[in-house]
C-alpha positions, 0 to 999 in steps of 0.5 A: 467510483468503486464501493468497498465492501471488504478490507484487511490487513492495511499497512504503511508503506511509506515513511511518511505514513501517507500511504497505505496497502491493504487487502480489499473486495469492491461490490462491482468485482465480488469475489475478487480479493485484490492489493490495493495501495491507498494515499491522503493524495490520491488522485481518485476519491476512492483511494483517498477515502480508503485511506481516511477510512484505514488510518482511522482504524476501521479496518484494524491497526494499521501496521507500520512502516517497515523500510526496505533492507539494506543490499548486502556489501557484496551484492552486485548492483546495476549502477556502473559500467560493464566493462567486456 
């Protein structure tokens, strides 16, 4: 298990708000600035902690969801076939 000593910025990344980016520094890397992505569900307990940890707002206000854009009209996609 990794111990958080830093965190900044969280953010939702999804709708459903179940999970969470931020900028994070743990104790066994110093130094070392990283993005993390933490959720209610995640598989290890200090990614689920994290979470509890920013929702609760120990880490500032969580930002909110911002959803993707839409692609343009015109914009190529990469559904469909090429046709030679």
């Amino acid at each position: 298990m990794f111990t958080l000593k830093t965190a900044n910025n969280p953010v939702y990344t999804t709708e459903d708000l179940s999970a969470i980016d931020l900028q994070i520094e743990f104790e066994e890397m110093p130094g070392m600035i990283l993005p993390f992505s933490a959720s209610k569900n995640d598989v290890e307990q200090h990614g689920r902690e994290i979470y509890a940890r920013a929702q609760a707002g120990e880490f500032g206000v969580v930002g909110a969801y911002v959803p993707p854009p839409e692609p343009a009209a015109n914009q190529p996609t990469t559904t469909g076939t090429e046709e030679l």
